[in-house]
N, C-alpha and C positions, 0 to 999 in steps of 0.2 A: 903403570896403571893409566888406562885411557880414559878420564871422566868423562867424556863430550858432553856437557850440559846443554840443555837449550835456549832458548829465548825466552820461554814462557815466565811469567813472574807469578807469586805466590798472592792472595790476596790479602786485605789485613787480616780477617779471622785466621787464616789458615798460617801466615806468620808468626800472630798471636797464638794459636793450638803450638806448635814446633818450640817456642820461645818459651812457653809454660812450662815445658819438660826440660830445654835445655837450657835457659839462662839463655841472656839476650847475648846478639855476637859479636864477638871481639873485632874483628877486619872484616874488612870489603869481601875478602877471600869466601867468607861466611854469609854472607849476605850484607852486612852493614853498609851505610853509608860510607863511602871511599871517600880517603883523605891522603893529603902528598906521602904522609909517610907509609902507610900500604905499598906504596909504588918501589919503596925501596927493598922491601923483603918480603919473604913470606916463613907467616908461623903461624903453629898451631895445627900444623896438619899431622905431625904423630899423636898429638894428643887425641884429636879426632875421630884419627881410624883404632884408635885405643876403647871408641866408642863406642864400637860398629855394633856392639851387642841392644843399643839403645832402638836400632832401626826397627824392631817390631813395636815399641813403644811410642817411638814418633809417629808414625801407621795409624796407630788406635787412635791417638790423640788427634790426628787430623778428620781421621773416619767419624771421631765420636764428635768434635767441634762439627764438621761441615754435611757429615753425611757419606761423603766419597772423595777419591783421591785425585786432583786435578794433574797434571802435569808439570803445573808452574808451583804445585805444593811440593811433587814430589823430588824436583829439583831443587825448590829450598832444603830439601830435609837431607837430601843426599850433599847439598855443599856442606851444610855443619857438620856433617860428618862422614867427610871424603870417600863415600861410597860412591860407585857408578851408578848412575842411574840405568842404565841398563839392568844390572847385577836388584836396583834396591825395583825393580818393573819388576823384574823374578818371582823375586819375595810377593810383593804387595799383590799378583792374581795368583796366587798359590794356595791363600786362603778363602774361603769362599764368604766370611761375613766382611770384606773389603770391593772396595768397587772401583775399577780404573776411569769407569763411567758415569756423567752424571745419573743422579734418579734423587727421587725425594728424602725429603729429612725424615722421614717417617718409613720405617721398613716394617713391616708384618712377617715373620718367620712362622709357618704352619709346619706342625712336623708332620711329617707323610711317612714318619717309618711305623715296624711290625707292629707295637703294640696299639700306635694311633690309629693303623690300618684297619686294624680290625676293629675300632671301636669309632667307625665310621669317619675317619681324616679325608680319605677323597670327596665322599660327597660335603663335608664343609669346607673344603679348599675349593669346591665349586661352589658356592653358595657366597663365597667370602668372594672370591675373585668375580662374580656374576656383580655384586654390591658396591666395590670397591673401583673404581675405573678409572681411567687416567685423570679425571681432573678430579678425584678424590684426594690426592696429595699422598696420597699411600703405595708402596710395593710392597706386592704380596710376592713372598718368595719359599716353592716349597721346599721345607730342608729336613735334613737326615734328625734322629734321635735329639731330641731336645733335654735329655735327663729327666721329667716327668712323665717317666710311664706311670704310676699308680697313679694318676689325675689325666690320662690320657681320653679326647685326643686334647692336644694341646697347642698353644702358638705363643710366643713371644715377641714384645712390641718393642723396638729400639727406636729412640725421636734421638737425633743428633742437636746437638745445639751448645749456647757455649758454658750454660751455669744450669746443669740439669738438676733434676729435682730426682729422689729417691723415691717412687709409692709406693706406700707400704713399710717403708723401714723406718718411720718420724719415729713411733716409737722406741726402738731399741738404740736410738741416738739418745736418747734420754735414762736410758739405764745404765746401771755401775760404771760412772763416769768418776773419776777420783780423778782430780789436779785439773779438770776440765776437757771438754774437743781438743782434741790433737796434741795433747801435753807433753811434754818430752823430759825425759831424767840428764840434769844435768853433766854435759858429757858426751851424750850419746847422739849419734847420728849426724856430727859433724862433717861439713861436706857432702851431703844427701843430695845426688840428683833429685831434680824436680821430677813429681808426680805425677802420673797421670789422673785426669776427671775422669770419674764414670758419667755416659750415657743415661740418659734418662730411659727403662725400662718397664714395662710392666710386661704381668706373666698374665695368661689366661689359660685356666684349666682349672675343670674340666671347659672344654670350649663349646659353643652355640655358635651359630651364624651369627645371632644379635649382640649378644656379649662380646665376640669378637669386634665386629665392625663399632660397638661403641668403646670397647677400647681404644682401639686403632686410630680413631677420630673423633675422639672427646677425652683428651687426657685426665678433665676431673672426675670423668666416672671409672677411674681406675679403680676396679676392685682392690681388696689387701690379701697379701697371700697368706692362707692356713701357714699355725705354727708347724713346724718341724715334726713335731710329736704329731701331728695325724698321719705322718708316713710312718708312724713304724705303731702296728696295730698291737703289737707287747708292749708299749709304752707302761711304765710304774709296776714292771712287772721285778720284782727285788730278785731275782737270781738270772736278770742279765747282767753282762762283763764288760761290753763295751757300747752298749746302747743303753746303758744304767741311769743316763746322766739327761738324756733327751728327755721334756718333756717334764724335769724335775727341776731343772736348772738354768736360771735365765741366761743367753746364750750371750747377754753383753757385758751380762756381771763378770769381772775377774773375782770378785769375792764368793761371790756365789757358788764360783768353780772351785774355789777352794778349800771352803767351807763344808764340801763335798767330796773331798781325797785328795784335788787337785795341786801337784805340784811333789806330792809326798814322792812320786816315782824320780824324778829328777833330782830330788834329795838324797835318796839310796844312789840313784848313780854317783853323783859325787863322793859320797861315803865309800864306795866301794873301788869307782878309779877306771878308767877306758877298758882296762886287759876283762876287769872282771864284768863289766858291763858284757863285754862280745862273748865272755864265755855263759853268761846267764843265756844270753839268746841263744847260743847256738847250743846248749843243755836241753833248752826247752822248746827245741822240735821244730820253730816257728818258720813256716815257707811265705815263700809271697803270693799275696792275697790277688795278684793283677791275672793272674792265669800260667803264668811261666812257672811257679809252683818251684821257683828255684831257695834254697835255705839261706835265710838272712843272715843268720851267723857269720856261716863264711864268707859271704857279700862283704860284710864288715869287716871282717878279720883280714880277705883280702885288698881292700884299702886303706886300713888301717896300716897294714906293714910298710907300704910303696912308701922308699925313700925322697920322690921327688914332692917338692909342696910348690903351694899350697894345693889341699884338698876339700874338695868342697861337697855339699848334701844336696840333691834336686828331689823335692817332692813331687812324684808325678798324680796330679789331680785335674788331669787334663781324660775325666772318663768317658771318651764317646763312644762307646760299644753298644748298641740297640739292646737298650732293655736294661743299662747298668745306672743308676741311679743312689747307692749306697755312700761313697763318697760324699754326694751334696748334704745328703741329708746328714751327715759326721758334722760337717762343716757349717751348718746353717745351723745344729743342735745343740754342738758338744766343740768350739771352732779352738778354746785355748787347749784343749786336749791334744788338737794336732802340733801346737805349737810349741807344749811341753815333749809332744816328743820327737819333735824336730829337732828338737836339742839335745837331746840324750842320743840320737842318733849321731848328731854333729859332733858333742860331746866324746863319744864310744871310738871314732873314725878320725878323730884329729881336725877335723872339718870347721872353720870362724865364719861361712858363709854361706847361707842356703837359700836356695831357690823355690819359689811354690809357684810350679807352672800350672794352670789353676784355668779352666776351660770359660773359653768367651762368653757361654750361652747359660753360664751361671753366675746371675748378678747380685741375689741374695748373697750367696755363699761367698763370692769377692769383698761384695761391704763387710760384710760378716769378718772373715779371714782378716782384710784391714785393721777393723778395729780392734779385735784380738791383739794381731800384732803391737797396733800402738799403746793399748792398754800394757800389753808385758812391758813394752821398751821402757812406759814412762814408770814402772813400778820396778826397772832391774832385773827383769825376769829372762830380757834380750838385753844385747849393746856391750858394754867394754868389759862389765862384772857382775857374768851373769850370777843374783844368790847372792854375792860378796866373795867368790870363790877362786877371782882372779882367771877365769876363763872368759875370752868374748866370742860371742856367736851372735849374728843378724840375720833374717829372713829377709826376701825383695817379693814381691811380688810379679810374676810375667803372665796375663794373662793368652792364651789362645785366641786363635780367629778363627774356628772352624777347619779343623785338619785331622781326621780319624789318625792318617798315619802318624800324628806329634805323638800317639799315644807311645809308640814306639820309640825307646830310652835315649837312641842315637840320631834317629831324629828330632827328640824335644830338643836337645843338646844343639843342634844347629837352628832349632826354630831361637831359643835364649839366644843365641849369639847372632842374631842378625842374618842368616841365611833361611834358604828355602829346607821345608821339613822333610829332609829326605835322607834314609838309614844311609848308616856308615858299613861299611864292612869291618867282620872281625875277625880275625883280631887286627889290631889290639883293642883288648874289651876296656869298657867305660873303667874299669879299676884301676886299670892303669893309663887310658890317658882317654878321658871322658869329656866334659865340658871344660872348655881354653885349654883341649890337650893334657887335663892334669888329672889325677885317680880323683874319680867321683862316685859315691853309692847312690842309687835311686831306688828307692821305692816310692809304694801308692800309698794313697791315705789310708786306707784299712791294715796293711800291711804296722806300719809306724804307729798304729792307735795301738794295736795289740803288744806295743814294748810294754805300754805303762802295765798291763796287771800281770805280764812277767815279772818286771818288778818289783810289784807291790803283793805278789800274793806268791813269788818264787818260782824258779826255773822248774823245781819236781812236780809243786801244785797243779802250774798251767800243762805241764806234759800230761798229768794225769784225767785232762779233759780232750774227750775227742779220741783217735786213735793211736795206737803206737807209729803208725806212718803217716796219720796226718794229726796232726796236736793242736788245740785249743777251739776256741768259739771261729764258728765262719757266719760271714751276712749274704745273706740272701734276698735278690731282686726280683720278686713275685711280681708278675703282671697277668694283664689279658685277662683271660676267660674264670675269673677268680671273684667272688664275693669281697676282703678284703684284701686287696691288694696293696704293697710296700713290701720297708725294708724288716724281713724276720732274723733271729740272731739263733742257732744251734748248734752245741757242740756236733762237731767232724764226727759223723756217722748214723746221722740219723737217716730215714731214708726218704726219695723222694716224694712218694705218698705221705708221710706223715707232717712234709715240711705243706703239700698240698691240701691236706684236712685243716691243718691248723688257715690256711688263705682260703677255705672254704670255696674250694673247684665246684663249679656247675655242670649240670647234666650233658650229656653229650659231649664228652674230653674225643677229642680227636686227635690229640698228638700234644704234645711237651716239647719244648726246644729249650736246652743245658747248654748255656754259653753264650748266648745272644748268636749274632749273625756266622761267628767264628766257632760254634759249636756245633752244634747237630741232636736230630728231632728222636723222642724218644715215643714209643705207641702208651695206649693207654693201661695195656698190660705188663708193661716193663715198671713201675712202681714202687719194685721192692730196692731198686738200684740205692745204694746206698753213696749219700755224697759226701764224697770225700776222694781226692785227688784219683785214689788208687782204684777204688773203688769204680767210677764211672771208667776208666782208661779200660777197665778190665769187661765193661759192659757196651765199647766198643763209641762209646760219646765223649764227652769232657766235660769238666765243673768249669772252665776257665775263671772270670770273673762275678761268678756266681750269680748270673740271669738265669729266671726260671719261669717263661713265657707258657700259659695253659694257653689253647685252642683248642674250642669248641667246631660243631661239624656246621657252623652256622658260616665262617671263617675261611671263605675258598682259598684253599692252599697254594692254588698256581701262579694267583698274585702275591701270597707274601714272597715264593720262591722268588718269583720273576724282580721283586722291590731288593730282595738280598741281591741280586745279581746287580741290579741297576747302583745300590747302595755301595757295592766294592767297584764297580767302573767307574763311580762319582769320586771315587776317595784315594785310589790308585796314584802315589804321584810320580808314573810314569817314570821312574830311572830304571828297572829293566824290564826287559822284552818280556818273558812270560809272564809278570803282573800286566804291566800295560798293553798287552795285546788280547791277551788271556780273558781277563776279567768282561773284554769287548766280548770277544766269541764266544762267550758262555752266555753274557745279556740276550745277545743276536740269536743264539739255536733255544733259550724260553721263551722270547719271544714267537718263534718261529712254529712251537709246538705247544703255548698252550693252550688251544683248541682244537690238538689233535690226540687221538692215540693209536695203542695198537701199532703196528708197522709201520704207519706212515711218522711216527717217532721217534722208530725206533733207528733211524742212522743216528738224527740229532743228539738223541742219546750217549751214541757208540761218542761221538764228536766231543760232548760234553764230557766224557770221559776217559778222553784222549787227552783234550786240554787241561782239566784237573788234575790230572797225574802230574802235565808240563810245568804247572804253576805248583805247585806240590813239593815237584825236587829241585827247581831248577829258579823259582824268586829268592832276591837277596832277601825279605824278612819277614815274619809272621803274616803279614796282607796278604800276600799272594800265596803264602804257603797254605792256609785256611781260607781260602775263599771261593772254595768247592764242598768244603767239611758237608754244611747244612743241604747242600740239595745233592750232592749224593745220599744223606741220609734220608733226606725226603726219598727219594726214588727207591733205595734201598728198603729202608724200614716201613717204609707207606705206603710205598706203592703210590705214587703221586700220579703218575702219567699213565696207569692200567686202565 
């Protein structure tokens, strides 16, 4: 292994951010002050590269202490933990909320994707950028899907610094707090890496030019963000399953969640034991909610059996798919529901360890997701005995930096471990040797929320909701051209238009898009399509991750087409040829034609559908294989360029 470090030295903040997470360093080797005995050995360096999974955490912690990532920072972070710095340069411009450049403590993130698009995002990313100028101390940078499309358009404020303040969450630090802040049940969590700080944040949306720039530059006029319960317009409606609790239930209470069903499902697991846990889920029909629509059961069943250990849980809540937002709102709602059933998953698979990789550009839902967890630990709920039951299981948190592809299972899997987020080939699949090489299950949060009222209300109950091929309650991410927009809950089979009356669509519907950017547009007479896996496949689109973006005829189409194209050449990371060349020549021929039609578009056409086929059979994973779906269906179904 060739380290070559350089010259550069780290400054104290940025030693101080690295030393926070890791414990101060033992040798010179590490950074320390050198002394005659260093000279004589060296150690410590397996323990180190034993680390290497820490290297997206040191990252954050310097990004979020100083703003961006020096050289002489990143050469501290790579000697504690004998990674090359070549290798950890990789990493750190791979994600795009990190910066190998200076620029200010103060970043403004404008999202510019579909749903902010069309609810006017370009012209306030002009208006913000026109206000905002370089000796404003701010960068404005426009970036992909921020997760609030129903409060669309929206931006996001990160200020880096070393003791950030939370706005907007004073309150729920003060709620169901039992043993106090950061309590711990004796026992548990001994040995715990150090932690990362979160960044000082605030959200803005719906967004103004003025609201913005006084966010961005007057930290105490941070607005406070609506509760949870205004994204989901069925709020207190009693015959929802999994969005029951939002809106009813304060999101910091663990009693509160309890006192509300919470934990009964965990209980029956134990009662009944791993075999019959896998066989309740895979009775009751239940697929995965992320779009792959693959059956959980078996998921489980097939990691549950692999002889090699240990085997570990990742929850993937890393949702960047334009227009997917359901997740956050779980987690900002209903956060120890995900936690109870991280455990029955963990529980079900053999799994003492799990992961919630947990996207960058959601910082409610992170604090949220934290205190959760620490409330379980300090009440027994996580840690050596979970219940009293003589099983131990822990959750970590990893959050993202902005990488559409982490969403991708075998990608998160090398984003946690300190690499670049880039798919694995398969086989061999994540069951058998997933994250550190070992059988790992993954699912999403919507996916793992739906164990608990398998359950608690039974394997035959939950089948007999929704379809014989697709079974129980699905959420759906309503945006755009819609009266109330958010997250709606329906059992499998209702159909498009009915899920659209209830989000009360405006006049002049000009097209529907089923899946976000990875899907494909449906006309305004296609309506009756019924959502549910089988159902859309057979109507020639897809439910994927259950975005369901309306557009109005107000809504020029050839720019959101043209924003999806730019949004998969942005996110592309490049390991094979037809994603990373692909995704360019399809940008290059919308570009080329959306000002034209009739024949003088129609090669670029022929071109565009040349290339989508290439990336179609021939990229190693879902990115490139889906990142023609939406504007072939534009052109197909709509007739976009006639």
């Amino acid at each position: 292994m060739d380290l070559h470090f350089g010259d550069s030295k780290p400054t104290d903040d940025e030693r101080a951010a690295v030393d926070a997470l890791l414990g101060p360093p033992e040798s010179s080797w590490e950074g320390a002050d050198r002394t005659d005995a260093d000279l004589r050995w060296a150690r410590g360096g397996r323990e180190a590269r034993d680390r290497r999974d820490l290297l997206l955490p040191g990252l954050h912690a310097l990004n979020d202490r100083v703003g961006w990532i020096s050289e002489g920072a990143l050469d501290y972070l790579c000697r504690r933990l004998t990674v090359p710095p070549a290798e950890a340069y990789g990493v750190a411009t791979f994600y795009a909320m990190f910066s190998v450049r200076p620029r200010p403590a103060t970043v403004l993130h404008v999202c510019t994707d579909l749903a902010c698009t069309a609810a006017g995002a370009p012209e306030l990313c002009a208006g913000v950028e026109a206000r905002l100028g370089p000796e404003s101390g701010v960068r404005v940078e426009r970036s992909p899907c921020l997760g609030l499309c129903e409060r669309a358009p929206a931006a996001l404020v990160i200020r880096a610094g070393e003791s950030p303040a939370r706005p907007g969450f004073e309150d729920e630090a003060r709620q169901g707090r039992s043993g106090g802040p950061g309590a711990a049940a004796p026992g548990v969590g001994k040995g715990r890496r150090g932690r990362e700080t979160l960044r000082a944040t605030a959200v803005c949306a719906p967004a103004t030019i003025d609201t913005t720039v006084r966010t961005a530059t007057a930290p105490e006029s941070t607005p406070a963000e609506p509760p949870p319960a205004t994204a989901v317009p069925q709020a207190g409606d009693p015959t929802l399953i999994l969005l029951k609790r939002i809106g009813t239930v304060a999101p910091a209470s663990l009693d509160d969640y309890r006192a509300h069903g919470g934990y009964t499902a965990l209980r029956r697991a134990f009662e009944l034991g791993p075999a019959a846990v896998i066989r309740e889920v895979t009775d009751s029909g239940l697929l995965g909610r992320g779009g792959a629509a693959f059956p959980t059961g078996r998921k489980w069943q097939a990691t549950a059996s692999q002889p090699d250990h240990p085997h570990y849980l990742v929850c993937n809540a890393d949702e960047s798919e334009p227009g997917t937002f359901k997740d956050r709102v779980l987690m900002e709602g209903d956060p120890y529901a995900l936690v109870e059933a991280m455990t029955i998953a963990a529980y079900a698979t053999g799994a003492h360890k799990g992961y919630l990789y947990l996207r960058g550009e959601y910082p409610r839902a992170t604090h949220r997701m934290r205190h959760a967890i620490e409330q379980a630990r300090a009440r027994g709920l996580l840690g050596d005995d979970v219940l009293g039951q003589g099983y131990a299981f822990d959750i970590e948190i990893r959050r993202g930096a902005g990488a559409y592809i982490c969403g991708e299972e075998t990608a998160l899997f090398n984003s946690i471990e300190g690499y670049r987020g880039e798919p694995r080939s398969k086989p061999p699949f994540p069951v058998e040797k997933g994250l550190f090489g070992k059988p790992t299950v993954e699912n999403n949060v919507e996916t793992l929320v739906n164990v608990l009222p398998i359950l608690t209300m039974g394997a035959p109950a939950y089948a007999a909701i929704g379809t014989r091929r697709s079974t129980g309650p699905k959420l759906y991410c309503v945006s755009g051209s819609v009266e109330r927009p958010g997250v709606y809950e329906l059992p499998f089979g209702a159909t498009l238009g009915e899920l659209l009356e209830l989000a009360g669509v405006r006049e002049g519907l000009r097209a529907v898009l089923l899946g976000g950017a990875a899907g494909g547009f449906v006309r305004p007479g296609e309506l009756d399509v019924p959502l549910t896996f089988e159902g859309t496949r057979e109507a020639g689109t897809t439910l994927g991750s259950g975005v369901v973006m309306a557009f109005d005829d107000t809504v020029p189409l050839p720019r959101l087409l043209l924003r999806i194209a730019e949004f998969f050449r942005d996110e592309s990371c490049g390991q094979c040829v037809p994603c990373r060349i692909g995704t360019v020549r399809q940008e290059e021929a919308l570009r080329r034609i959306a000002d034209r039609t009739g024949a003088a578009a129609a090669d670029d056409i022929a071109l565009l559908r040349e290339v989508g086929r290439a990336m179609r059979d021939a990229s190693i994973c879902g990115l490139g294989q889906t990142a023609w779906n939406a504007v072939e269906s534009a052109i197909d179904r709509l007739g976009a360029y006639e």
